[in-house]
C-alpha positions as CSV (number, residue, x, y, z in Angstrom):
1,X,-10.9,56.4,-48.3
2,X,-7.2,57.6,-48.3
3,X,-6.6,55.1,-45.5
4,X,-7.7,52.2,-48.0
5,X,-10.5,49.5,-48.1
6,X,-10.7,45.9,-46.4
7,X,-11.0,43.7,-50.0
8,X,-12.5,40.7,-48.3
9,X,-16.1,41.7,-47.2
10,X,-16.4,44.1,-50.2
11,X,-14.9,41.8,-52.3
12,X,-17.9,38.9,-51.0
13,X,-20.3,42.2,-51.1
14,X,-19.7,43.2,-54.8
15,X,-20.2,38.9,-55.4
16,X,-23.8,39.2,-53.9
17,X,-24.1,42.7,-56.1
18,X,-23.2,40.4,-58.8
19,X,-25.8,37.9,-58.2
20,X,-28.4,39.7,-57.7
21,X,-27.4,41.6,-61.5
22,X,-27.7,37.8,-62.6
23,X,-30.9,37.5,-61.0
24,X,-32.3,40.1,-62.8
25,X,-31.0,39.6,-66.3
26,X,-32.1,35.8,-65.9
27,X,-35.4,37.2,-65.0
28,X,-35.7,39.4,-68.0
29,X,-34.9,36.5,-70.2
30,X,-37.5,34.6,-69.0
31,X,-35.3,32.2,-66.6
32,X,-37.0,32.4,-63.4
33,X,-35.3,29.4,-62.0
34,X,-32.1,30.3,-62.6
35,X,-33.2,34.0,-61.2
36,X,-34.7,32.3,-58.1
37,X,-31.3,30.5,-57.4
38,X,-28.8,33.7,-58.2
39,X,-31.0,35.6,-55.2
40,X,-30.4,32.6,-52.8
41,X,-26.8,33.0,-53.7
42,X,-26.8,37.0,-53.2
43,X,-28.4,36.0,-49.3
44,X,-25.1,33.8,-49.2
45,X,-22.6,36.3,-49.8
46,X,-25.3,38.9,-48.1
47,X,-24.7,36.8,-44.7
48,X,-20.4,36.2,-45.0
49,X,-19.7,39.5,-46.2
50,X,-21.1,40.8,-42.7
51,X,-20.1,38.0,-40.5
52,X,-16.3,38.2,-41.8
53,X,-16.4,41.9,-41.4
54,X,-17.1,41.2,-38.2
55,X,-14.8,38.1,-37.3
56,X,-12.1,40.7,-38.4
57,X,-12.7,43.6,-36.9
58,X,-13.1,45.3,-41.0
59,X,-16.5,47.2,-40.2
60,X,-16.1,50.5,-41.6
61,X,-18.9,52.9,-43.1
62,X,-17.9,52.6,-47.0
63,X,-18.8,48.9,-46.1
64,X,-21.9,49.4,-44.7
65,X,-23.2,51.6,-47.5
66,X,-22.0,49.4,-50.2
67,X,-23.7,46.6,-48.3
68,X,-26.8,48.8,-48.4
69,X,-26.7,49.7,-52.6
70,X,-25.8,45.7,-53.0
71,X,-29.0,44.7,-51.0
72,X,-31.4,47.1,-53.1
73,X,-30.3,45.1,-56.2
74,X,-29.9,41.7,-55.5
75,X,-33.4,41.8,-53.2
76,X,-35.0,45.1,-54.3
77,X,-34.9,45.0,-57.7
78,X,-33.9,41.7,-59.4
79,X,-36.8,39.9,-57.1
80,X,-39.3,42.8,-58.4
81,X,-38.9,42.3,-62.0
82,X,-38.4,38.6,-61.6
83,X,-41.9,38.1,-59.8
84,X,-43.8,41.0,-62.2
85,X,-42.3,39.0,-65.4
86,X,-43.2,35.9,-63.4
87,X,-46.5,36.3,-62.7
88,X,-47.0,40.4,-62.1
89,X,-47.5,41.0,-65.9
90,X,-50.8,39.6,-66.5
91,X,-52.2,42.5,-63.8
92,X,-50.9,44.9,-65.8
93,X,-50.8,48.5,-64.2
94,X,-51.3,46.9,-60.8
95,X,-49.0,44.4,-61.4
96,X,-46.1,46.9,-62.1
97,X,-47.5,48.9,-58.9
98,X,-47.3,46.1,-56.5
99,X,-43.7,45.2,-57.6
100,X,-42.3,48.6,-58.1
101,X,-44.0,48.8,-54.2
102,X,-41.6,46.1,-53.4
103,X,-38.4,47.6,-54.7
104,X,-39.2,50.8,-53.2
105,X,-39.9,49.1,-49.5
106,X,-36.9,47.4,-49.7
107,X,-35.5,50.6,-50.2
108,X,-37.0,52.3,-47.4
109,X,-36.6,49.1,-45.1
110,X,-32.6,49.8,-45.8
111,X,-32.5,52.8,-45.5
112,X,-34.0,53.1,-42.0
113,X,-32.1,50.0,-40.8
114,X,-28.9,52.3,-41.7
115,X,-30.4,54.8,-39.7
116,X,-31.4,52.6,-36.8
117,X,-28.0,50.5,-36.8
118,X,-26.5,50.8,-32.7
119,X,-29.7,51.5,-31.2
120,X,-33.0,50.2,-32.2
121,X,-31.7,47.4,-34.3
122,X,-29.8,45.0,-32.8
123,X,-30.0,41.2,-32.7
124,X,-33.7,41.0,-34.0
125,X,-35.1,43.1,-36.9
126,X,-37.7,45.9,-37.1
127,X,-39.4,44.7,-40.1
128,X,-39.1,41.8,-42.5
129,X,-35.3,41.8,-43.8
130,X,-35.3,42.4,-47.5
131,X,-33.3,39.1,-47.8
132,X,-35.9,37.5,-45.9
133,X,-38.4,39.2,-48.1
134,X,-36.6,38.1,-51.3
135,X,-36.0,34.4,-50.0
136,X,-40.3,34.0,-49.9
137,X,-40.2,35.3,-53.8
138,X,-37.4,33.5,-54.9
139,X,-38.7,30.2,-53.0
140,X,-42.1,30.5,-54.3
141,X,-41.0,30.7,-58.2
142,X,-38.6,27.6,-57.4
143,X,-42.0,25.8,-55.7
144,X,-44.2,26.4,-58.3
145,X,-41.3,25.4,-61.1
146,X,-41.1,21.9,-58.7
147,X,-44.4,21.5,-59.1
148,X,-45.2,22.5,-62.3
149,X,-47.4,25.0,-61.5
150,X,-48.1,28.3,-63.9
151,X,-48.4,31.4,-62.0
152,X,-50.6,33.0,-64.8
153,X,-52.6,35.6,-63.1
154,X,-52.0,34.7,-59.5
155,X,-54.0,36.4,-56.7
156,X,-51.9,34.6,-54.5
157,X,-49.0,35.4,-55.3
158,X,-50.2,39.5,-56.2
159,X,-50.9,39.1,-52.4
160,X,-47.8,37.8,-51.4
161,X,-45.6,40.4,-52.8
162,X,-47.9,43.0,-51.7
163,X,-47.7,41.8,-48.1
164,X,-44.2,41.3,-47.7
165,X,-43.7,44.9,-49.4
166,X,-45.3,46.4,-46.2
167,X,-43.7,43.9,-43.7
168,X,-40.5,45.1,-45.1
169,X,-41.2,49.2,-43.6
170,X,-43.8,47.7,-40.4
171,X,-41.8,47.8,-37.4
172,X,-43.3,44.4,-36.2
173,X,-40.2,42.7,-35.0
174,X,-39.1,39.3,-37.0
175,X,-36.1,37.2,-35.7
176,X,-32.3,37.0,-36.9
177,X,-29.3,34.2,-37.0
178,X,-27.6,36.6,-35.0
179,X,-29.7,35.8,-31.9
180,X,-28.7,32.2,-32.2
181,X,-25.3,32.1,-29.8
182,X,-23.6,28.5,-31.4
183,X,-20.9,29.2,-28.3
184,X,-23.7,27.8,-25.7
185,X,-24.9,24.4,-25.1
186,X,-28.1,24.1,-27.0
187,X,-31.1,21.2,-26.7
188,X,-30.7,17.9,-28.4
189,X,-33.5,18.3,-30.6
190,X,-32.5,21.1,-32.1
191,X,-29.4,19.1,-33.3
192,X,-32.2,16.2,-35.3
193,X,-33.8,19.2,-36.4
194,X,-31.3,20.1,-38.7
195,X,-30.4,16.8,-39.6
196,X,-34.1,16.8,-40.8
197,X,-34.4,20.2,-42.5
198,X,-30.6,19.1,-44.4
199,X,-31.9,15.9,-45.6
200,X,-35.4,17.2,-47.1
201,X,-33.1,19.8,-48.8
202,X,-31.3,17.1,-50.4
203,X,-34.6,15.2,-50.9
204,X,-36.7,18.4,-52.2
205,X,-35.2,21.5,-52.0
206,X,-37.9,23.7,-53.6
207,X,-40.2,22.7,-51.8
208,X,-38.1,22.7,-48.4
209,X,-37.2,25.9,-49.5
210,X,-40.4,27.0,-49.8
211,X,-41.6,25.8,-46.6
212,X,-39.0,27.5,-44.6
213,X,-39.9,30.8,-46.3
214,X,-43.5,30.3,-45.2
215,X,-42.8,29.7,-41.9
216,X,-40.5,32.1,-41.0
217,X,-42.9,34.7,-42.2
218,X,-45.7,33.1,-40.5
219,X,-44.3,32.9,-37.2
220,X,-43.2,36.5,-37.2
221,X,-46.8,36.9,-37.9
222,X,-48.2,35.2,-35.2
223,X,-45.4,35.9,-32.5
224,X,-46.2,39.6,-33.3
225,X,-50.2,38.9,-33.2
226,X,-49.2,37.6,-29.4
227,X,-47.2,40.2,-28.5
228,X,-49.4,42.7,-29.3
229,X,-52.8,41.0,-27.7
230,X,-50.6,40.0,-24.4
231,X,-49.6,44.0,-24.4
232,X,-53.5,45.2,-24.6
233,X,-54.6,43.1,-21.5
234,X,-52.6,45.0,-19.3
């Protein structure tokens, strides 16, 4: 500390901290949207505060643990009390089980990736990321807003949070944008692809939103179904 702090990344990390304090006092006013949104724009910040540290050689440990304490507000806690005051509440002691499950997880799911950073974790994570994890709750409050949908007393969404509360400390293996080299030639397709996926988010993006969120977690799924069955046949 008495040789000073880089101000940029911390500076972007204390913005997502920010967010995700947005996110939840939005959430405990009964905004969900405008919750929903403030965690997309924590994941934002959550993704540049790393990359520049990177980019500019401004890694240091306070930096990593301030990352960490950011993370379990803006995608442990604010997404916890915005999907219990969302649709949680109506459960009533389970309810506040299942989303205090989440915030703990996420938590957890830090804690050991701090642990595990230089040797198991690397480009791919052990575990649903808790901004991944926060990005299929905030999606699915912005889906159900699109379509005007009540949660109520959702089973599927009770489900849902449970779920991804457990993906979160699993050590099933779910992909990162760090594996992704832009530096190397890549197919044409996956150049329309985006063209695609950026024009339904100007189109409908809730639901595009949503839709993403679903299948990323459903391909780490199935990929991880796979991996396992193809390892028990040897």
């Amino acid at each position: 500390m008495r040789k000073g702090i880089y101000i940029l990344p911390n500076t972007l990390t204390l913005c997502g901290m920010f967010s995700g304090f947005y996110a939840l006092l939005s959430a405990i006013k009964g905004n969900y949207p405008a919750a929903s949104w403030a965690v997309m724009v924590a994941m934002v910040f959550d993704g540049l505060d790393g990359w520049i540290a990177r980019r500019t050689h401004a890694t240091t440990r306070f930096g990593i643990e301030l990352d960490s304490l950011s993370d379990v507000i803006a995608f442990g806690v604010a997404p916890s009390v915005l999907l219990y005051r969302w649709a949680l509440q109506p459960f009533g002691r389970v309810g506040w089980a299942v989303a205090f499950l989440f915030t703990a997880c996420a938590a957890l799911r830090l804690a050991r990736f701090n642990v595990q950073m230089g040797s198991a974790e690397r480009k791919s994570f052990t575990g649903l990321p808790t901004p991944g994890a926060a990005f299929i709750g905030a999606s699915t409050v912005l889906f159900y807003d699109e379509m005007g949908w009540a949660a109520g007393k959702s089973g599927f969404v009770l489900l849902m949070v449970f779920v991804t509360a457990l993906l979160m400390v699993s050590t099933l293996r779910f992909h990162s944008i760090k594996e992704i080299d832009i530096s190397k030639r890549k197919p044409f397709w996956i150049l329309v692809a985006l063209v695609i996926v950026f024009a339904l988010l100007l189109m409908r993006p809730e639901a595009t939103l949503f839709a993403v969120a679903m299948l990323y977690l459903a391909e780490g799924i199935i990929e991880n179904i796979y991996l396992y069955a193809r390892a028990h046949k040897k």
